[in-house]
C-alpha positions in Angstrom: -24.3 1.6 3.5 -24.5 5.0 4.2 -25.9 5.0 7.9 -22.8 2.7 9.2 -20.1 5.0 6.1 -18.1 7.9 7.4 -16.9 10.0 4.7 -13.3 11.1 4.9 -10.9 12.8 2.1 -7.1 12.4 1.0 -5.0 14.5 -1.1 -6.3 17.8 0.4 -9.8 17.1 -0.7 -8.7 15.1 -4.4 -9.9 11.4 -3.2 -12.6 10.7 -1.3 -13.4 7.7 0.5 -16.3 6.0 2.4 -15.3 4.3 5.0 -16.6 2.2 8.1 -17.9 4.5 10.8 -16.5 2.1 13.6 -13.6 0.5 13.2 -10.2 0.8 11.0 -10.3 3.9 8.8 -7.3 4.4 6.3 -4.8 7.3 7.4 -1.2 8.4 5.8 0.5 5.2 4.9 -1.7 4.7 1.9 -1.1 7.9 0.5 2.9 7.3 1.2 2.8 3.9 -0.7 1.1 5.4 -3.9 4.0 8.2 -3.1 6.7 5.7 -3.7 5.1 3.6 -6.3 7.0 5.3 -9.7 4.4 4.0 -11.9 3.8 5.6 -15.5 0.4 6.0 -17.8 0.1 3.0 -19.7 1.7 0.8 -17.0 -1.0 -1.8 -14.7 -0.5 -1.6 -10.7 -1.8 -4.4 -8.5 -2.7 -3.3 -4.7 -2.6 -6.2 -2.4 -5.3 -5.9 -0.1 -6.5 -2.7 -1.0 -9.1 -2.2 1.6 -11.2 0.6 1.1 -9.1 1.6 -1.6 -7.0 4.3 -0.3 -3.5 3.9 -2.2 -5.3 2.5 -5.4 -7.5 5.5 -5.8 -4.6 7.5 -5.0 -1.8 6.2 -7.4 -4.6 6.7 -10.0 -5.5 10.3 -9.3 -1.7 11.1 -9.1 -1.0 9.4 -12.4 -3.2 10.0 -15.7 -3.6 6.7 -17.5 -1.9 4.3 -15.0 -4.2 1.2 -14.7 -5.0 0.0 -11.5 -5.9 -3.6 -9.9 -7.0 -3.6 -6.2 -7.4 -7.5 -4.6 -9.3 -7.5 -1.4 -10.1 -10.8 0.7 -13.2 -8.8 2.8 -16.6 -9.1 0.9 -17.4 -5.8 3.0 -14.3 -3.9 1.9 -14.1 -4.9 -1.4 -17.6 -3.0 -2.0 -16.3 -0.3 -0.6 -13.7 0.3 -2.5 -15.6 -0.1 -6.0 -17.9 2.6 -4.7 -15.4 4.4 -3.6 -13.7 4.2 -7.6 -17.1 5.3 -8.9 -17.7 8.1 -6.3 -14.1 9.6 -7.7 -14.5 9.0 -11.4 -11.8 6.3 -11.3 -14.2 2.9 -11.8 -12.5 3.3 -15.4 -8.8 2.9 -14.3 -9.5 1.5 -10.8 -11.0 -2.3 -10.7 -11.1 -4.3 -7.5 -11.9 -8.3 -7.3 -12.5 -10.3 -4.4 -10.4 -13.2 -3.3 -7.6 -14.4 -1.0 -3.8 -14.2 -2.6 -3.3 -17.6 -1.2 -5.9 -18.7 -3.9 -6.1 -16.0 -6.3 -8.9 -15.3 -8.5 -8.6 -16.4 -12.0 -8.4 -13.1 -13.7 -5.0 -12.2 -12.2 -2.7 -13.6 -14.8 0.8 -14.6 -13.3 3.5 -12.2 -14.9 0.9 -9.4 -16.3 1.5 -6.3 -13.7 4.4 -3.5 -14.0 3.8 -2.7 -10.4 2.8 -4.6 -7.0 2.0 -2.2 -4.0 1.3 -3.4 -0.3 0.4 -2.3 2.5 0.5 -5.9 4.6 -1.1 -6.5 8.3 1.8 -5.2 10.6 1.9 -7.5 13.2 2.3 -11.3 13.5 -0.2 -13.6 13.6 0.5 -15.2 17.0 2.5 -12.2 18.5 -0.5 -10.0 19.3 -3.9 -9.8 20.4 -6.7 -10.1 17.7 -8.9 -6.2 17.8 -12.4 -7.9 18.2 -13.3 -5.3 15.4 -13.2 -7.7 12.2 -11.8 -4.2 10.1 -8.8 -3.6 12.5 -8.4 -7.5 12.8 -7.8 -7.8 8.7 -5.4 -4.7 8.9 -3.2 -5.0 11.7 -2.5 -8.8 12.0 -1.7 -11.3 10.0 -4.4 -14.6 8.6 -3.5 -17.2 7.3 -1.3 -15.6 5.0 2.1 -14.5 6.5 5.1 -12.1 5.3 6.0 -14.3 2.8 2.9 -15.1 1.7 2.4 -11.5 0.7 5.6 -11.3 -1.0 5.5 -14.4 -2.4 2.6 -13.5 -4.7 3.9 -10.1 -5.3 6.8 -12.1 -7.3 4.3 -14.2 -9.1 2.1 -11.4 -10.1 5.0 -9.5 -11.4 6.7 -9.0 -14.7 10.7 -9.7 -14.9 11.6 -6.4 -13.9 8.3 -5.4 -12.5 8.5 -3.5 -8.8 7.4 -4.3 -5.8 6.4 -0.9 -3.6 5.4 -2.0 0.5 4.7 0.1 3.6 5.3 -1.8 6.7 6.7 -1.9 10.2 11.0 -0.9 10.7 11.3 -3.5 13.6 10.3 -5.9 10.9 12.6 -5.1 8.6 15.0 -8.3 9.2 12.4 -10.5 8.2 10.6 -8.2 5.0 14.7 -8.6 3.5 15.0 -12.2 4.2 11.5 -12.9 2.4 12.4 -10.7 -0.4 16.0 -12.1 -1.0 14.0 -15.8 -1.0 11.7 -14.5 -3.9 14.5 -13.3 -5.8 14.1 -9.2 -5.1 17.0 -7.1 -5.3 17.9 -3.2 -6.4 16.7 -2.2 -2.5 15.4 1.1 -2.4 14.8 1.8 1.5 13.0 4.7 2.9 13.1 5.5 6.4 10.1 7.2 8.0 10.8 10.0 10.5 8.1 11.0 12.8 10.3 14.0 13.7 13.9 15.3 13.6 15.9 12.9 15.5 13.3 10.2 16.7 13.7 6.4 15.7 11.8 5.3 12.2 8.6 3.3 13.1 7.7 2.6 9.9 9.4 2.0 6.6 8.6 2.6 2.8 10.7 0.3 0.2 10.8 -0.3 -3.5 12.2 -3.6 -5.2 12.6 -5.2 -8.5 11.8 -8.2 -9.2 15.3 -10.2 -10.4 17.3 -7.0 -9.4 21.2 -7.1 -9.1 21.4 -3.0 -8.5 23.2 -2.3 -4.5 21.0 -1.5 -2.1 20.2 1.8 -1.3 19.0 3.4 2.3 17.8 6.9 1.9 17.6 9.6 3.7 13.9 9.2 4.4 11.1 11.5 5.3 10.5 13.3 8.3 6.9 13.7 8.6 6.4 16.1 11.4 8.0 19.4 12.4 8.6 20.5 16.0 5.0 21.9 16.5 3.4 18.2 15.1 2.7 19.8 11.8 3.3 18.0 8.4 6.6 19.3 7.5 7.3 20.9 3.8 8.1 17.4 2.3 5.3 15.5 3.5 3.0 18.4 2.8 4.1 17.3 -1.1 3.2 14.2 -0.6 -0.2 14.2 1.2 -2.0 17.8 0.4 0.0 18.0 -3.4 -0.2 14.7 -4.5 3.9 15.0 -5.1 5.4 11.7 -6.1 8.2 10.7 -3.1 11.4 10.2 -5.0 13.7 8.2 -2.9 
């Protein structure tokens, strides 16, 4: 694996991750989604296609003692992560299993997580070309499993009360609500993300609980760039500090 591996780092150098030399590589929106996901030691987290393991590996070096669950459909990927759990010291906290949500594998007990976290393919299946790369194809379109697929499961895995934490597209944000309020989500927590003061939110970070009756709340979001394209203070927190993002 190592001639066809890059080797990258998150958290200013805390994680670090072998990934595919060619192809999709995980960037920010991983580290974001551990961000928003408030879990606690004690509590188990499920990461829904978890990939290389980016946010999994992540929520676990932010949080001593959280127990973490990453599902990955891509034989390839899903080996990659678990090395990439033993490479940080995590295989203890971080476990990964193959298999598909649409037909879950047998040791992911309906009802038994605290937390779901997501980072779902961003475009649908149908409404954009297909990167012949089979890594990019897996993250940025949808399979067989849709939207509501994703979140569907999410509802099953959780406890009553459990939340679900996702990191997706804004101009999809219609159809993420509709799919939530079909699985019985509520107590919205929203999170616009900024690319700088005063441009449109391309992408979104929200928190919901399962059987929630709380009003929804839009924050005020995070502005990840200053004028000169740096990381501004904030995101800095987040991304180099491993600071929790608080909506």
């Amino acid at each position: 694996m190592e001639s066809d591996a890059a080797f990258d780092t998150l958290l200013d150098g805390r994680v670090r991750l072998h990934q595919p030399q060619a192809g999709y590589r995980a960037a920010i929106d991983p580290v974001l989604l551990a961000a928003v996901t408030a879990a606690g030691a004690g509590e188990r987290v499920l990461d829904v296609g978890t990939g290389t393991g980016a946010a999994a590996l992540c929520i676990a070096a932010r949080v001593p003692g959280v127990m973490v669950v990453g599902l990955e459909k891509r034989a390839e990927a899903a080996a990659f992560a678990r090395r990439n759990a033993a490479l940080n010291g995590l295989d203890g906290r971080v476990g990964v299993l193959e298999g598909d949500l649409l037909a879950p594998p047998p040791e992911l007990i309906p009802g038994s997580f605290d937390r779901v976290m997501m980072n779902p393919p961003y475009l649908r299946a149908g409404a954009a070309s297909v990167p012949p790369d089979p890594w990019k194809a897996a993250a940025n379109v949808e399979g067989e499993a849709a939207l509501i697929d994703w979140v569907r499961f999410a509802a099953a895995m959780l406890k009553p009360r459990g939340t679900l934490t996702m990191v997706h597209r804004a101009d999809r944000v219609d159809e993420i609500l509709t799919a939530l309020h079909g699985a019985r989500f509520g107590s919205l927590t929203l999170v616009p993300l900024w690319p700088k003061a005063g441009e449109e939110a391309r992408r979104i970070l929200l928190a919901v609980q399962k059987g929630g009756r709380s009003p929804a709340r839009f924050t005020a979001g995070l502005v990840l760039h200053g004028p000169d394209g740096a990381y501004g203070g904030q995101a800095q927190r987040i991304l180099r500090d491993m600071g929790p993002l608080i909506p």
